[in-house]
C-alpha positions, 0 to 999 in steps of 0.5 A: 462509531457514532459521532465520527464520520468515516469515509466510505471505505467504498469509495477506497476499495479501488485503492486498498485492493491495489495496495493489497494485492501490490504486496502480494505481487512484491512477496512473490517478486521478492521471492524470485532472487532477481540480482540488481538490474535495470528493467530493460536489461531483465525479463518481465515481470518488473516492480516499478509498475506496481510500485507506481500503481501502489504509489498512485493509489497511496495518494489517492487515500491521503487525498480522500482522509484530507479533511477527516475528522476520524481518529483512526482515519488520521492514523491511516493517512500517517501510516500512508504518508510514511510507506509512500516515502518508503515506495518513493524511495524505492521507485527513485532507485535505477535499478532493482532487485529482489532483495530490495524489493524484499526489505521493502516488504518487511518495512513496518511501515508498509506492513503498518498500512496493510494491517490498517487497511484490513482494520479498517475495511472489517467496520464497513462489513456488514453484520450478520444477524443471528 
């Protein structure tokens, strides 16, 4: 780690834990086997809200790796990129449905930032001593 600054993963926590939990909240819409609507035709819960926080979110770690000189955290805002385009497409969709939010979910691309926002968020954790 020495030689690379890191952006303080503190400063993301907002934003990580609004991606983090968005998968969950899609995992379980997805599993709800809702056929294609349009929000107001269907009850509540919906995806887009969550969709949209995921999204808001997404841009806000970009904006935060925007002059990084770590590695990794280039890696991260490449991984972002690709699964925001991935959401963005899904948000431009006028109608939704569990399997669409389901083949979301199984996008590498979305799976590709979770797994970086654990690696990541594991450095910052402090080291217990023995």
């Amino acid at each position: 780690m020495e030689g690379v600054k890191l952006t303080d993963v503190k400063n993301l926590e907002k934003e990580i834990e609004a991606v983090e939990s968005g998968y969950e909240f899609l995992l379980a819409y997805a599993a709800q086997g809702r056929p294609p609507h349009v929000e107001s035709e269907s009850p509540t819960p919906h995806a887009r809200p969550t969709l949209q926080e995921m999204s808001a979110a997404m841009a806000n770690v970009l904006a935060a790796f925007k002059d990084s000189t770590s590695e990794y955290e280039l890696v991260i805002a490449d991984d972002v990129r690709k699964a925001s385009a991935a959401i963005n497409f899904v948000l431009a969709q006028p109608r939704m449905s569990s399997e669409l939010i389901d083949n979301l979910n199984a996008s590498i691309h979305l799976r590709a930032v979770l797994t970086d926002f654990f690696l990541y968020s594991e450095v910052f954790k402090p080291v217990h001593q023995a």
